[in-house]
C-alpha positions as CSV (number, residue, x, y, z in Angstrom):
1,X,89.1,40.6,77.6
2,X,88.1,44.4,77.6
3,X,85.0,45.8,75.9
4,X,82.7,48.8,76.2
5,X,79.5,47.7,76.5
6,X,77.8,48.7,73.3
7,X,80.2,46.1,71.9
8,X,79.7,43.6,74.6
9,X,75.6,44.0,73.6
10,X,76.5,42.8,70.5
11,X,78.3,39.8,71.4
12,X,77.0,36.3,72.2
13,X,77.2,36.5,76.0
14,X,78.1,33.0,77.7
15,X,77.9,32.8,81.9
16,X,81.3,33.5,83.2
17,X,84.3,35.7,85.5
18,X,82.7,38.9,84.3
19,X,82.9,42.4,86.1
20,X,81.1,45.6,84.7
21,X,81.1,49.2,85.6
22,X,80.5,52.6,84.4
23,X,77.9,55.3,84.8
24,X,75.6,54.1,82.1
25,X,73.3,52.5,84.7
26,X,70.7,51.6,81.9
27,X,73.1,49.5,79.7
28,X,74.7,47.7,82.2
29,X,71.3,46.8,83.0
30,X,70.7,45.4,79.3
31,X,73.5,43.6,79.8
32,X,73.1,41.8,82.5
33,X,69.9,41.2,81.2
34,X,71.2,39.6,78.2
35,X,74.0,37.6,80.3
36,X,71.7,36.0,82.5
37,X,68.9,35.1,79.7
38,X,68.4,31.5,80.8
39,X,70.8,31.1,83.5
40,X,69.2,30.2,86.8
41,X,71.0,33.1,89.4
42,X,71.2,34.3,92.7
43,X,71.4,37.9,93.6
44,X,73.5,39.9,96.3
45,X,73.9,43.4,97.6
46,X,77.1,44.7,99.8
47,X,74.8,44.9,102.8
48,X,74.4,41.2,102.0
49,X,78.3,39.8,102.2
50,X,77.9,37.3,104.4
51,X,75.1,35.6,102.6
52,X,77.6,36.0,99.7
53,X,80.8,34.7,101.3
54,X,78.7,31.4,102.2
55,X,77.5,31.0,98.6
56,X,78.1,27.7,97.3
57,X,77.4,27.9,93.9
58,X,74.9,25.5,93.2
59,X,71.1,24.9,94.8
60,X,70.3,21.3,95.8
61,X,66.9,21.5,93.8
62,X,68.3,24.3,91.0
63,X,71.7,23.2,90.1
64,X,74.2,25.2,89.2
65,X,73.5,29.0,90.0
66,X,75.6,32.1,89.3
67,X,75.9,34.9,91.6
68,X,75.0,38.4,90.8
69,X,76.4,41.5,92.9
70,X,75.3,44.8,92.4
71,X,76.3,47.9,93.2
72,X,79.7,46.8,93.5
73,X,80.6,50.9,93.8
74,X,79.4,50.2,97.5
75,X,82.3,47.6,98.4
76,X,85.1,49.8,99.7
77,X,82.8,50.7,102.5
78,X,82.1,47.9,103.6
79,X,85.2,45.6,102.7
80,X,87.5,48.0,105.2
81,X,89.9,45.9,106.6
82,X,92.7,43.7,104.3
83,X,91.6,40.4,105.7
84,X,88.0,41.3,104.2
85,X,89.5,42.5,101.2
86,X,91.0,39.2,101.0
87,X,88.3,37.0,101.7
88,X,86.4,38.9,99.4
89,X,89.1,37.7,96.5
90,X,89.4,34.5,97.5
91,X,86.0,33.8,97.3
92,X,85.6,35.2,93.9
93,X,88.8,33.2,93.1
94,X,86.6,29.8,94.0
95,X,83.7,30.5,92.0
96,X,83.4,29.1,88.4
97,X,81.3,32.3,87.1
98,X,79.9,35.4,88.7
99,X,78.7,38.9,87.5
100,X,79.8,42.0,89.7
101,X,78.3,44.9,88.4
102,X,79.0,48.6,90.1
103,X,76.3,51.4,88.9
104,X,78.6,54.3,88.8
105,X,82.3,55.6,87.0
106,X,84.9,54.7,89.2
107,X,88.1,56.6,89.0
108,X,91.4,55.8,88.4
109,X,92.6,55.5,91.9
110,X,89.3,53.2,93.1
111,X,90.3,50.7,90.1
112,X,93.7,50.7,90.9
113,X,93.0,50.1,94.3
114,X,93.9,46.2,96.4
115,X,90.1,45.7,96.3
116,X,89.0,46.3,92.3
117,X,92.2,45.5,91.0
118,X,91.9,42.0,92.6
119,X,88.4,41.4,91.3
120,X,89.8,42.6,87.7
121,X,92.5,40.1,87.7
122,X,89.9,37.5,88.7
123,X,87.6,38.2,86.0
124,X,87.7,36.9,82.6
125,X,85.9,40.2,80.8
126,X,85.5,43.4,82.1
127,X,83.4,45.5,80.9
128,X,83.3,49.4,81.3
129,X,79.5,51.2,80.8
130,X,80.1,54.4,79.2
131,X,76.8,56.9,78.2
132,X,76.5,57.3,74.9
133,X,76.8,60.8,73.1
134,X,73.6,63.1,72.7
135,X,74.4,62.9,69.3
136,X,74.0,58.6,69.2
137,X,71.3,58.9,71.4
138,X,69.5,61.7,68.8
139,X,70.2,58.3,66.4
140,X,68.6,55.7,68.8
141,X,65.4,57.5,69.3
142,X,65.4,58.3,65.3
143,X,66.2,55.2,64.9
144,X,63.5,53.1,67.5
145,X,60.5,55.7,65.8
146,X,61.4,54.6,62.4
147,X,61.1,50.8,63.0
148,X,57.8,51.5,64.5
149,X,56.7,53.6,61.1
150,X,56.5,56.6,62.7
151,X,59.7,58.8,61.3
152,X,60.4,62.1,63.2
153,X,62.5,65.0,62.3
154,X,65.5,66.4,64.4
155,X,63.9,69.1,65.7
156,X,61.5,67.1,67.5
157,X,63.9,63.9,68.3
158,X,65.9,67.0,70.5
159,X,62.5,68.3,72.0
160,X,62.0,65.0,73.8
161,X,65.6,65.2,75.2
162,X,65.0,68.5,76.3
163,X,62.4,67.6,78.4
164,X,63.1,64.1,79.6
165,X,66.8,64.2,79.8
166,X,69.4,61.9,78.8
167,X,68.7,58.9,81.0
168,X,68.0,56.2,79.1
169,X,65.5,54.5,81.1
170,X,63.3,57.1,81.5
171,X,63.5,58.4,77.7
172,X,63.1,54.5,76.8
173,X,59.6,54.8,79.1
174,X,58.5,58.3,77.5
175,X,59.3,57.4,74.0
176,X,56.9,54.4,74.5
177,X,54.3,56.5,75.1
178,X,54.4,58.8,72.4
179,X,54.4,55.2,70.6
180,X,51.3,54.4,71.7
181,X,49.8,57.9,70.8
182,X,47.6,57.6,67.6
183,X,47.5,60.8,66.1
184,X,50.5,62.9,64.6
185,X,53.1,63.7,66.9
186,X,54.2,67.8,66.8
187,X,56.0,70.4,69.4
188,X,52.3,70.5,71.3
189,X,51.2,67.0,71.4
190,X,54.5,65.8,72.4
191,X,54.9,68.6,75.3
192,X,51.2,67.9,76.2
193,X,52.1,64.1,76.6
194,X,55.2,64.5,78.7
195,X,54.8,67.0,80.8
196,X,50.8,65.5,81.4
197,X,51.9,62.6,81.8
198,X,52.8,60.2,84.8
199,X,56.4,60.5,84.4
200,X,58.8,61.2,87.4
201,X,60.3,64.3,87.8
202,X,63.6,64.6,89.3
203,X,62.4,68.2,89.8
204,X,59.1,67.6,91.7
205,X,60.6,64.7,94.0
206,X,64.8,64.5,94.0
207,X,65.3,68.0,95.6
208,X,62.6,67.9,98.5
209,X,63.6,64.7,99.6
210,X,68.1,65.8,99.5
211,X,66.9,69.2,101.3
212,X,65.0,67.7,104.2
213,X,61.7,68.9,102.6
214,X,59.5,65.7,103.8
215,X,56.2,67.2,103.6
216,X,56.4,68.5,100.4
217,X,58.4,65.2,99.1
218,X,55.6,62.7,100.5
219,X,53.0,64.5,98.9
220,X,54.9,64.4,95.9
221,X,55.6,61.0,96.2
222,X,51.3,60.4,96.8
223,X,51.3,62.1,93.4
224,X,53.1,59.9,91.3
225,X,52.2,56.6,92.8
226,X,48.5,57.9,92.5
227,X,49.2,58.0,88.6
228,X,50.4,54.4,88.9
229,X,54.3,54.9,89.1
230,X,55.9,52.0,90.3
231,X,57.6,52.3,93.6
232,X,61.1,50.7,92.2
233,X,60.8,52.7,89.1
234,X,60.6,56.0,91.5
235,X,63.7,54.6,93.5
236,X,65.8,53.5,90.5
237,X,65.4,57.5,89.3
238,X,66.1,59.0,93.3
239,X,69.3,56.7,92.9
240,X,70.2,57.8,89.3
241,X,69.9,61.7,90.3
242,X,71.2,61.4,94.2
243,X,74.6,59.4,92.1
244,X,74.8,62.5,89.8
245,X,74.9,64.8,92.9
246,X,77.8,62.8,94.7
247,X,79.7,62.9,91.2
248,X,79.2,67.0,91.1
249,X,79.7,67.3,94.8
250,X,83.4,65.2,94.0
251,X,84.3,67.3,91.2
252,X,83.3,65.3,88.5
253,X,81.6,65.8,85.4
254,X,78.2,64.6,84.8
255,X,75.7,64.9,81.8
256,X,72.7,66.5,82.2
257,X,70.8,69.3,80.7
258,X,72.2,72.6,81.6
259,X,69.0,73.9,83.6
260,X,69.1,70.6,85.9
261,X,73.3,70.9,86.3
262,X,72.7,74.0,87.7
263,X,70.2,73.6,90.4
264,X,72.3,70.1,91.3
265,X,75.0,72.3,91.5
266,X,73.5,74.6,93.3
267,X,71.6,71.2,95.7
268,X,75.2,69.1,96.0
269,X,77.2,72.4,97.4
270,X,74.8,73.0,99.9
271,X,73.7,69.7,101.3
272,X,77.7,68.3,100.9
273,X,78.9,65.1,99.9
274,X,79.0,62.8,103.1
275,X,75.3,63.4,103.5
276,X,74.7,62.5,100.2
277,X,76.5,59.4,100.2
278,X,74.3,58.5,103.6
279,X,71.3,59.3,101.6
280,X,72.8,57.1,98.8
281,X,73.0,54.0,101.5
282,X,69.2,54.5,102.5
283,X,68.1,54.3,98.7
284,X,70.1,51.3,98.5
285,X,68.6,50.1,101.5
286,X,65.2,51.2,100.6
287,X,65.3,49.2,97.3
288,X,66.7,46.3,99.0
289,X,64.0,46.0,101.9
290,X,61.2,45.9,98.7
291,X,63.0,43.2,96.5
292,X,63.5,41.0,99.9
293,X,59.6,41.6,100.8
294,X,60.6,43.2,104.0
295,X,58.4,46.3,103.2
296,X,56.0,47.7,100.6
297,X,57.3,49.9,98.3
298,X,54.9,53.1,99.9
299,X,56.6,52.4,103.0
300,X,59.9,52.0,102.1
301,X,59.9,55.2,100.4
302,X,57.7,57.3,102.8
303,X,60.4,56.3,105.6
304,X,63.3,58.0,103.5
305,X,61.4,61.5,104.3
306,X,61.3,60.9,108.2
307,X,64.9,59.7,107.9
308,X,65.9,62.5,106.2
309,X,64.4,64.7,108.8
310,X,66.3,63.2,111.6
């Protein structure tokens, strides 16, 4: 079975073969969320294949326990060789249920490829994470203000856009705090609140790290975790944007504002596309270092400056 996954959210999601992709990194999230509600699971990255590849299945004091992969989009680099390839599949082939999710569009000739076109005939659904329009998302914040009692016209719904962006996470976090604002929301409260408040911006933090600028990124980065930012949260943005640059920087189109598509433009062309696919790795490996409890997340993200100055 195919969806998209604004239809899959709306189905009754049972544990199963299930593979997911797309560039709409903040509903594959919600999915996942929702296919695992209740479900006791064990999670893998590709720097973590072996520990995947000996997965049984089930947990002598747990029971049954389905594996989750993510950042699938990482694979072919590491899966190189057939004989990986294929004891990639068979494995997958073995298990009774497993989500594979990859944060990112993969083309045509990726999904056609031995590797994604195996794990497509393995899974039962697959599921493909498109963004939604600016248009539907104009609807969804309409739609979350007026369930709240607090209506706002169009004008405003496209200000916060404007100035937050199209990523769903982050207008999800902004548009709960104009929420929690108790007086009435206009073009100067709501540009006070966001711009004032302790939101990250891609602006202040994205390009100093991707141009080598370490000093100016770590103090930056002192900034926002000063205002309570958590370090994942700054991560999970570096990730989004640093992805949008390796789509730019491969000739795909991506969907931002037209201010930020230029300077990432401008950013992708000059730094080039195999560095930015290194600094892709080290984000991944950053995040993965915090979830495991190898590092904190202040130092996890302070070493991406020094490594960036190498």
């Amino acid at each position: 079975m195919r969806f998209k996954v604004q239809e899959a959210l709306k189905r009754e999601v049972k544990p199963g073969k299930i593979f997911i992709y797309g560039s709409e990194e903040y509903l594959t999230r919600q999915f996942i969320k929702k296919a695992l509600k209740g479900v006791k699971y064990e999670t893998f990255y590709p720097d973590s294949l072996k520990e995947f590849l000996s997965f049984t299945g089930s947990s002598l004091f747990e029971g049954k326990v389905v594996p989750l992969l993510l950042h699938a989009e990482e694979l072919p680099g590491k899966l190189r060789k057939k004989a990986e390839k294929e004891a990639f599949l068979k494995k997958l082939k073995s298990l009774d249920s497993f989500i594979i999710a990859a944060f990112g569009e993969l083309d045509w000739k990726t999904l056609k490829g031995e590797l994604f076109k195996g794990i497509i005939e393995i899974s039962e659904t697959v599921i493909e994470s498109e963004p939604y329009t600016e248009k539907q998302i104009y609807g969804l914040i309409a739609k979350k203000f007026k369930s709240a009692g607090r209506e706002l016209p169009p004008q405003l719904i496209k200000l916060i856009v404007e100035i937050v962006g199209t990523d769903l996470t982050e207008l999800k976090h902004e548009t709960d705090k104009l929420l929690l604002y108790p007086g009435k929301l206009n073009r100067e409260t709501i540009e006070a609140l966001l711009f004032s408040s302790g939101k990250i911006n891609p602006f202040e933090l994205i390009f100093p790290l991707v141009e080598g600028r370490e000093r100016e990124f770590l103090r930056e980065l002192s900034n926002l975790l000063s205002r309570g930012s958590e370090p994942l949260q700054i991560l999970g943005l570096l990730q989004s944007q640093v992805r949008n640059m390796v789509e730019i920087a491969s000739g795909r189109s991506v969907r931002l504002p037209k201010e930020a598509l230029h300077k990432y433009r401008q950013v992708a062309k000059g730094v080039g596309l195999i560095k930015l696919l290194k600094l892709l790795k080290e984000l991944h490996a950053a995040e993965f270092s915090i979830k495991s409890g190898l590092k904190g997340g202040k130092e996890a993200l302070s070493e991406l400056a020094f490594k960036r100055a190498l």
